[in-house]
N, C-alpha and C positions, 0 to 999 in steps of 0.2 A: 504493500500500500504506500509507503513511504518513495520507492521509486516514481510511483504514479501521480506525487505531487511535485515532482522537479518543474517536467517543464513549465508547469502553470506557475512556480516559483521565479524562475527564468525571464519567464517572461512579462513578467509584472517587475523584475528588477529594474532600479532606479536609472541604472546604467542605459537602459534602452528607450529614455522619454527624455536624455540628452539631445535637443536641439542640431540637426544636420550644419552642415559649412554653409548652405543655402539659405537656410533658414537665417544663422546669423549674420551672415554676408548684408541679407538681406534686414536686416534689423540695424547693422550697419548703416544700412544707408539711410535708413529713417531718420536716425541721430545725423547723418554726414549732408547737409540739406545742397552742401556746395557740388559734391560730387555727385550726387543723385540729377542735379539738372544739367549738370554740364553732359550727363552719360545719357541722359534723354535727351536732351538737346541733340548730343552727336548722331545716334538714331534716329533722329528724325529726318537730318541730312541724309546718312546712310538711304533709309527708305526714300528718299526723295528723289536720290542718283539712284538706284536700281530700280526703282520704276518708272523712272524715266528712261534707262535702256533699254525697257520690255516694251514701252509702248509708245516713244518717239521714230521717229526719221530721225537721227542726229546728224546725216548730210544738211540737215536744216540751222544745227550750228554755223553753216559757215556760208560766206556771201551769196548773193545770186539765187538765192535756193526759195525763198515765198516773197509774198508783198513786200513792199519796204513799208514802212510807219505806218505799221496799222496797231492801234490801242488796241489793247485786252479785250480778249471773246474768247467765245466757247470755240471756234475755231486757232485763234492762238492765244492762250491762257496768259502771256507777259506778255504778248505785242513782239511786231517787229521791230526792225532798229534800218537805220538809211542805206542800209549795205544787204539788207536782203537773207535776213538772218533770224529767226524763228527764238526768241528771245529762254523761252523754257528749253527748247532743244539745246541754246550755249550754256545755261544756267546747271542743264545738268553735265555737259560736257566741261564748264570749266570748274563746276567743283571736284570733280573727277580728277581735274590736272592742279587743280593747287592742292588739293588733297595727297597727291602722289608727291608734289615736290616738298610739301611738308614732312611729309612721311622720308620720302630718300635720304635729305639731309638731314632729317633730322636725328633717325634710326645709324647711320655713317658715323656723324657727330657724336652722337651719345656714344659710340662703340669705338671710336679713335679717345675720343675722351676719359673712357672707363678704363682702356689699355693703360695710354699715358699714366691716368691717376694713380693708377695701383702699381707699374712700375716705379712711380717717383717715392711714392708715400714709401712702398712696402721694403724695396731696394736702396734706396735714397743712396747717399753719396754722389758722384760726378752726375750720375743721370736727373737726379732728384736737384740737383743746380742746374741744369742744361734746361731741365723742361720747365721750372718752375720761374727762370731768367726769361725764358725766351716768353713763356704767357705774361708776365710782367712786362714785358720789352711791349706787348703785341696791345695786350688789355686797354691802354689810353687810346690807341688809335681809334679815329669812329669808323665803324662795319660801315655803317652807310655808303660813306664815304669813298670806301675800297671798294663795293661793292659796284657804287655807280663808275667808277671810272673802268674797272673790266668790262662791265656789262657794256657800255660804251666806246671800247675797245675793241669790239668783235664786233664784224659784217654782219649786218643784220638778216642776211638769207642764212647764217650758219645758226644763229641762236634757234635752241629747241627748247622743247619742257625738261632735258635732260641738263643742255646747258647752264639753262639758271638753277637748278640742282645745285649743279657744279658749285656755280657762282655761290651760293648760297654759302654753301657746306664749308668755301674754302676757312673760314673762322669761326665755323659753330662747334668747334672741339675745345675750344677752351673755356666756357663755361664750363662742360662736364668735367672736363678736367681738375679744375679746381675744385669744383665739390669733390669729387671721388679721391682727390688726393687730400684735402682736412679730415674726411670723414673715414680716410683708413689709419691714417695720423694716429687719428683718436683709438683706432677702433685696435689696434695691432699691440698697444699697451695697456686692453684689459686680460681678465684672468684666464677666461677659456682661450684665448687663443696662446697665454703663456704657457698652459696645461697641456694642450694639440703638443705642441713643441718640445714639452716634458715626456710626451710619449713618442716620441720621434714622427710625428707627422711632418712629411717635408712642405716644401715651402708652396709649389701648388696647391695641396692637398689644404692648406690651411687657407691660400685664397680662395679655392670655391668653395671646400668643404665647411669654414667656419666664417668666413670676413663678409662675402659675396650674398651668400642669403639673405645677411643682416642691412648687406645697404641696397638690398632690391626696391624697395618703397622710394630712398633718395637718388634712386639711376630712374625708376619711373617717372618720378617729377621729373627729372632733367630732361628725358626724354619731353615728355608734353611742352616743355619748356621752348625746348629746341624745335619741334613743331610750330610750334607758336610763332618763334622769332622765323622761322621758315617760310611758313605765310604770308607774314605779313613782309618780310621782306620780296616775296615774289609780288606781290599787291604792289607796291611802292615803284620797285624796277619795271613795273608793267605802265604803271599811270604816268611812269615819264618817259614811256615810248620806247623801253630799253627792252622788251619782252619780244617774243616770237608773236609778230603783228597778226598776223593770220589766225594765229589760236586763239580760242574766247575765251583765253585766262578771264576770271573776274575782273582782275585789274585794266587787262586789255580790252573790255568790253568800255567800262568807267572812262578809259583815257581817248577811245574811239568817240564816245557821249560827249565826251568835253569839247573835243574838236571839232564836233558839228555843230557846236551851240544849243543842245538837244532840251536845255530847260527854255532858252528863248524859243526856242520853234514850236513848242509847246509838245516836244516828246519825252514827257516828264518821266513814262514806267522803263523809257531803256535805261535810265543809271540805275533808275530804283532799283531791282532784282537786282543787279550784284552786288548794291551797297547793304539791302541787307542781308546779304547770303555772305558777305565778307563779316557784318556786325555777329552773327548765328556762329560762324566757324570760331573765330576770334574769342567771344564769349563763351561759348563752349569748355574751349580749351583753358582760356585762365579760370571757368569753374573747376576742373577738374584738374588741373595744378594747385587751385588751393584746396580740393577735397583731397589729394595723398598729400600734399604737405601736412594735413593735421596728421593721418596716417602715420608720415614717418617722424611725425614731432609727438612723444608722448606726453610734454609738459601741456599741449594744445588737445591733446585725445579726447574727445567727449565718451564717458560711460554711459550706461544702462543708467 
């Protein structure tokens, strides 16, 4: 008889009405109010570029292709623009490409940055001077700055959406770099990683196996970061004509509106759509930059 009442014991144990990772993930994000809209918000882009591949022409992105300046209708939901350009069809094609060159540089960057940092910090000596001179040498100069005189440097038939990648990426490793190098600083002179070392774990083994998990939360901020600055640096390079003109980057749509005078002729909805689909991306992303900074900051952590 006594066998006969295990499993019903079992399974009324306390241990099995422990709350799943979902469950508080999601409990998480109740308390996380910043990272919860930013992660909706991105979703809703998301769903807005894939359904818009499913159910556009996106040959209607680009010149020549419908009416020119025709206002919002059920036939074209954002209006034309003066070049013959189906305004939802670029809208979903050019979040598609600032979304990628966000993404390239900024994924490149945070991964040239994580190497750097954990070489300098963990290694230090000659390397840990060399890398940490040269991002101080680099740090005062304005990105901007550098960035428009390359981009303005190159023939304008060679520039692609890979280009300004390029462009972008060249100085987006030193931010991460600097975080990931304070925060191994710190992280390589507490106890468990002395202890790894006591038991002869080598010196790999202690970067991924002990150092690397603990700063995944501040490499994800970095990342979103560097997204961030990615966008909006293609936004900027675009609105002054330095972008692949033919692509309906967001910016290149905006900078095309400005040149035709498109608020005085009275085609007010071509900048609108990409100015707020630039406000949506943007916004987004600095929610969800500061919904893991509280993450990887426990003095900022909100509890239950």
């Amino acid at each position: 008889m006594a066998s006969a009442t295990l499993p019903s014991a079992t399974l009324s144990s306390p241990t099995n009405l422990l709350p799943t990772r979902t469950v508080l993930f999601l409990r998480y994000l109740r308390r996380n109010k910043s990272l919860l809209i930013g992660l909706l918000l991105l979703l809703f882009l998301i769903a807005f570029t894939l359904s818009g591949f499913v159910t556009l022409d996106l040959k209607q992105a680009y010149p020549l292709t419908v009416k020119t300046k025709q206002p919002p209708s059920a036939e074209f939901l954002l209006g034309t623009d003066f070049f013959g350009r189906n305004l939802h069809a670029a809208m979903v094609v050019g979040l598609w490409q600032t979304a990628l060159i966000g993404v390239l540089a900024g994924a490149i960057g945070t991964l040239i940055g994580v190497v750097l940092g954990f070489t300098s910090a963990y290694f230090g000596g000659f390397l840990d001077t060399a890398i940490k001179g040269f991002c101080q040498i680099l740090t005062p100069i304005p990105v901007f700055l550098i960035q428009v005189i390359i981009a303005g440097s190159i023939d304008k038939r060679d520039v692609t959406i890979y280009t300004m990648a390029f462009i972008v990426l060249l100085l987006a490793w030193m931010g991460p770099t600097l975080i990931v190098r304070s925060q191994v600083l710190t992280m390589k002179e507490r106890q468990f990683v002395s202890v790894a070392k006591l038991s002869g774990v080598g010196d790999l083994g202690i970067i991924f196996g002990e150092i690397l998990p603990n700063l995944l939360p501040f490499i994800a901020a970095a990342f979103v970061t560097q997204v961030f600055a990615a966008v909006f640096a293609s936004f900027y390079l675009a609105v002054l004509g330095l972008g692949p003109l033919r692509e309906p980057l967001l910016g290149n749509t905006i900078w095309a509106a400005q040149t035709q005078s498109a608020f005085f002729n009275g085609w007010w909805w071509w900048p609108f759509a990409p100015a707020i689909a630039l406000v949506l991306i943007l916004g987004s992303l600095a929610l969800v930059n500061m919904g893991l900074d509280e993450l990887a900051n426990p003095r900022i952590r909100r509890t239950e």
